[in-house]
ChimeraX commands (.cxc) that place a marker at each C-alpha (Angstrom):
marker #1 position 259.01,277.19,116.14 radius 0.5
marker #1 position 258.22,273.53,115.92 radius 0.5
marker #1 position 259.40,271.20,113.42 radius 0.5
marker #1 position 255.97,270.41,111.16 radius 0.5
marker #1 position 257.74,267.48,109.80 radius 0.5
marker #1 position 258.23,265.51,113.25 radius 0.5
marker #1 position 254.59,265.39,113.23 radius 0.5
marker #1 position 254.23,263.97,109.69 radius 0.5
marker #1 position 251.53,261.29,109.55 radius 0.5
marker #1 position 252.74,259.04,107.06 radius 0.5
marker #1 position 250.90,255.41,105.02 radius 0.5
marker #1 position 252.88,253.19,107.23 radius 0.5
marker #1 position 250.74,254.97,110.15 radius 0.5
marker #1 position 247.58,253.83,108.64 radius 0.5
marker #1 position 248.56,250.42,107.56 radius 0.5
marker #1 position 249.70,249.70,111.43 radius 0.5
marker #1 position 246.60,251.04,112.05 radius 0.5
marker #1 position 244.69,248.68,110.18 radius 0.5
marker #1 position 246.55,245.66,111.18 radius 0.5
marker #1 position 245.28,246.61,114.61 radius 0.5
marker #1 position 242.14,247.04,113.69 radius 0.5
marker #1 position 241.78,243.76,111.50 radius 0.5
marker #1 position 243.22,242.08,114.39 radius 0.5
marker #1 position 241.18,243.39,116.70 radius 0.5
marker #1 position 238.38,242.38,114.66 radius 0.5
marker #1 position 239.99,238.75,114.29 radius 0.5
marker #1 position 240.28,238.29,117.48 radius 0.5
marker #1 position 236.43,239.48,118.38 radius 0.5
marker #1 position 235.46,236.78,116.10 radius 0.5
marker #1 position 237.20,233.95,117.17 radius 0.5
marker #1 position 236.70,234.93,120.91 radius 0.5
marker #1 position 233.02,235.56,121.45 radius 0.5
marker #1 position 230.03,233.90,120.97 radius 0.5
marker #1 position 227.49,236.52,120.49 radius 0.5
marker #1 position 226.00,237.36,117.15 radius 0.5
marker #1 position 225.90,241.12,117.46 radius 0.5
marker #1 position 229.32,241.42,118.96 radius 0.5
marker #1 position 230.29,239.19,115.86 radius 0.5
marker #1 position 228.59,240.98,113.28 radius 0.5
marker #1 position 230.29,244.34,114.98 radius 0.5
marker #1 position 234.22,242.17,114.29 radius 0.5
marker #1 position 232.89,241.66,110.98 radius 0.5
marker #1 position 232.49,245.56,110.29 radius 0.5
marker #1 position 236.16,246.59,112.34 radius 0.5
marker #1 position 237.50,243.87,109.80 radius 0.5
marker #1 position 235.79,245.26,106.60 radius 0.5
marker #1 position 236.81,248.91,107.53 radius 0.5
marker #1 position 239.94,247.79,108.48 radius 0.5
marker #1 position 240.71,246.81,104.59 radius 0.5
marker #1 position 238.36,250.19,103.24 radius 0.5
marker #1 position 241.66,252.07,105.56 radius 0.5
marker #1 position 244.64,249.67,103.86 radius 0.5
marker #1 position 242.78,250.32,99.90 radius 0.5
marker #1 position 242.14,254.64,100.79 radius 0.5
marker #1 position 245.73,254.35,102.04 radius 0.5
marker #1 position 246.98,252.62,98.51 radius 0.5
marker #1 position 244.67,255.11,97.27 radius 0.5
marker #1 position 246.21,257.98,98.58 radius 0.5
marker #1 position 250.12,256.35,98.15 radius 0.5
marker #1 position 249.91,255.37,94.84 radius 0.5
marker #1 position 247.40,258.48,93.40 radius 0.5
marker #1 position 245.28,256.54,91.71 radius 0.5
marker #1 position 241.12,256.32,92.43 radius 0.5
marker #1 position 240.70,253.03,92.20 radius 0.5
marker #1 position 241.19,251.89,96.06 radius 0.5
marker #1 position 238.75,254.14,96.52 radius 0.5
marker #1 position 236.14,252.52,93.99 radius 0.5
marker #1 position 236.84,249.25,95.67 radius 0.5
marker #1 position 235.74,250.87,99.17 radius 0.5
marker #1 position 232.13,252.19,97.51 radius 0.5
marker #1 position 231.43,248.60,96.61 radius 0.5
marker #1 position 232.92,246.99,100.10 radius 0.5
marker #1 position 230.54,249.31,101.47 radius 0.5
marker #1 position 227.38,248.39,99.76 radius 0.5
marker #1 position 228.17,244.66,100.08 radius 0.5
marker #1 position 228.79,245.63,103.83 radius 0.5
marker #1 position 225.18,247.41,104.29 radius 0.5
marker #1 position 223.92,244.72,102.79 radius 0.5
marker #1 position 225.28,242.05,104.79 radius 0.5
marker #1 position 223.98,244.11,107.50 radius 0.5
marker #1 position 220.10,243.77,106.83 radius 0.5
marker #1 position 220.32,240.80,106.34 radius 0.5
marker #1 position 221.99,239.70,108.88 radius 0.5
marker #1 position 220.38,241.48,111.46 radius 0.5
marker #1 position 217.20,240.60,110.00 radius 0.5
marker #1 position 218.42,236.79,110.76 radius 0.5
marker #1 position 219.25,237.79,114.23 radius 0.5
marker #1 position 215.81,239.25,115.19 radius 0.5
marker #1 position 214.19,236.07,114.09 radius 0.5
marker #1 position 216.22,233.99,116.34 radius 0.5
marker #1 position 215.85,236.12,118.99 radius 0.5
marker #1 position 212.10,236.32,118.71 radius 0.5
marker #1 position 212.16,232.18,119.59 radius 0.5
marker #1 position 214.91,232.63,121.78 radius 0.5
marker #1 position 215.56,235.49,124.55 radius 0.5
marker #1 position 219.37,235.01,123.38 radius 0.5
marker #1 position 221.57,235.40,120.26 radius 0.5
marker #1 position 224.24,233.44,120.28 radius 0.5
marker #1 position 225.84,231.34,117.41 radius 0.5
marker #1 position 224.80,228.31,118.52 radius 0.5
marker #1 position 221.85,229.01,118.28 radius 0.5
marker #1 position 221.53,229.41,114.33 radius 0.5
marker #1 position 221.00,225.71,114.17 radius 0.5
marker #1 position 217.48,226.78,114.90 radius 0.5
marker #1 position 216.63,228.25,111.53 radius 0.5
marker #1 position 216.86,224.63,110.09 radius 0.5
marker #1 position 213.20,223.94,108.76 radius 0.5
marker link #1:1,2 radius 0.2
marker link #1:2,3 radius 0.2
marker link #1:3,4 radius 0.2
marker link #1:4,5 radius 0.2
marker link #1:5,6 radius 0.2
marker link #1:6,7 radius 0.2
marker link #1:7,8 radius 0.2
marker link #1:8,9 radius 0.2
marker link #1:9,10 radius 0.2
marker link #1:10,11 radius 0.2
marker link #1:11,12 radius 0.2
marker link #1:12,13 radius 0.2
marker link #1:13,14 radius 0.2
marker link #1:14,15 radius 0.2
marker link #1:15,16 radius 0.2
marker link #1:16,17 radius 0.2
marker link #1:17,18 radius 0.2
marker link #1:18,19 radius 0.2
marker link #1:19,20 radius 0.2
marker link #1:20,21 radius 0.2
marker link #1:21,22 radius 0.2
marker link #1:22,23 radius 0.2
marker link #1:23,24 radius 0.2
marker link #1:24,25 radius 0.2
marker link #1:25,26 radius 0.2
marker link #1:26,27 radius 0.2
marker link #1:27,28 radius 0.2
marker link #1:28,29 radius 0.2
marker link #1:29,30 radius 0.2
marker link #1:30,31 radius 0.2
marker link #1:31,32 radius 0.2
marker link #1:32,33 radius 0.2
marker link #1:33,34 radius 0.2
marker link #1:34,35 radius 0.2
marker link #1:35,36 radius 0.2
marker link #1:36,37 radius 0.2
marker link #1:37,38 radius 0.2
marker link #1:38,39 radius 0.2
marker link #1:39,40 radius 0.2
marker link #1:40,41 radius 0.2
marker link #1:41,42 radius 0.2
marker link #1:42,43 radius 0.2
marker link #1:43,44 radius 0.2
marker link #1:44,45 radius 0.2
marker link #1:45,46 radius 0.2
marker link #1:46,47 radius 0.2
marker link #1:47,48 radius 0.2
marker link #1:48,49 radius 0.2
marker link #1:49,50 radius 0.2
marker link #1:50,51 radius 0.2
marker link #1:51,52 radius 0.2
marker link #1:52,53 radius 0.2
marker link #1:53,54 radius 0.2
marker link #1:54,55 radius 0.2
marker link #1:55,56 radius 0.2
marker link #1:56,57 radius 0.2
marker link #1:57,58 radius 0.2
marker link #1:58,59 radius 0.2
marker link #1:59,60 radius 0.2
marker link #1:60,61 radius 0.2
marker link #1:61,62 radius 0.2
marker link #1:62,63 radius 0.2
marker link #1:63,64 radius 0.2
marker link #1:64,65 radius 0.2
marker link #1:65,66 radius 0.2
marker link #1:66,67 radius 0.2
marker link #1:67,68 radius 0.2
marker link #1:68,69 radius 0.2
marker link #1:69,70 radius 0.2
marker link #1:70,71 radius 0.2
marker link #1:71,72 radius 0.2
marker link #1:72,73 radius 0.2
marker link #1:73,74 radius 0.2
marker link #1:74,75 radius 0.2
marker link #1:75,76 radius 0.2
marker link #1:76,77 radius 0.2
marker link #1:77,78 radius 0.2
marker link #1:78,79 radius 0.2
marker link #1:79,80 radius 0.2
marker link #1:80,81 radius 0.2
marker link #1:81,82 radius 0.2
marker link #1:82,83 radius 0.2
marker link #1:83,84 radius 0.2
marker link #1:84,85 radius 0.2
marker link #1:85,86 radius 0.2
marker link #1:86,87 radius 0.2
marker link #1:87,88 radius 0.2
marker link #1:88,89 radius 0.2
marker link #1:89,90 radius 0.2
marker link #1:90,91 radius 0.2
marker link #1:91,92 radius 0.2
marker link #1:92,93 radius 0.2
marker link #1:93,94 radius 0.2
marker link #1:94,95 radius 0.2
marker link #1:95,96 radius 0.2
marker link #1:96,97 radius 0.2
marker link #1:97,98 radius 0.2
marker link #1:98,99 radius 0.2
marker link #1:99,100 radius 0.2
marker link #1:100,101 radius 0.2
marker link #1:101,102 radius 0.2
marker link #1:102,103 radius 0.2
marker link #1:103,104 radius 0.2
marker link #1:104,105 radius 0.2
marker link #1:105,106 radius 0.2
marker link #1:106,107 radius 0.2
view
């Protein structure tokens, strides 16, 4: 019979997890230039911190991590449409996104 506790997934999992994640995401947005592939870094990041507050969540039994991730969430959908939304009208004048090109939505 196998030992269930070897297996044992435990917070320090998740926050390594995260860290990899955030970096990840960190990395994404120093590294590239391209709007969507920012906006995406963006996202990894924000879930990245929704995984470290469920985790506190979860650790220290108390629902309030997991009120903070509901609101990260909204203010992540809408940074989403709007964003986007920003992104389609550059692209319309221009057949690329990249961030240099936001200097274009001057008047």
């Amino acid at each position: 019979m196998l030992a269930v506790s070897a297996f044992e997934i435990g917070a320090q999992h998740y926050f390594i997890l995260a860290a990899v994640m955030f970096t990840i995401g960190a990395t994404g947005m120093l590294l590239r230039r391209n709007t969507i592939v920012m906006f995406m870094c963006v996202e990894l990041m924000l879930n990245a911190v929704n995984l470290t507050f469920v985790t506190f969540a979860k650790a220290l039994d108390d629902s309030a991590g997991q009120a903070a991730v509901f609101f990260t969430l909204i203010v992540a959908a809408a940074e989403v449409a709007v964003g986007l939304a920003i992104i389609v009208a550059i692209f319309r004048r221009r057949q690329g996104v990249t961030a240099d090109d936001i200097d274009l939505m001057k008047g």
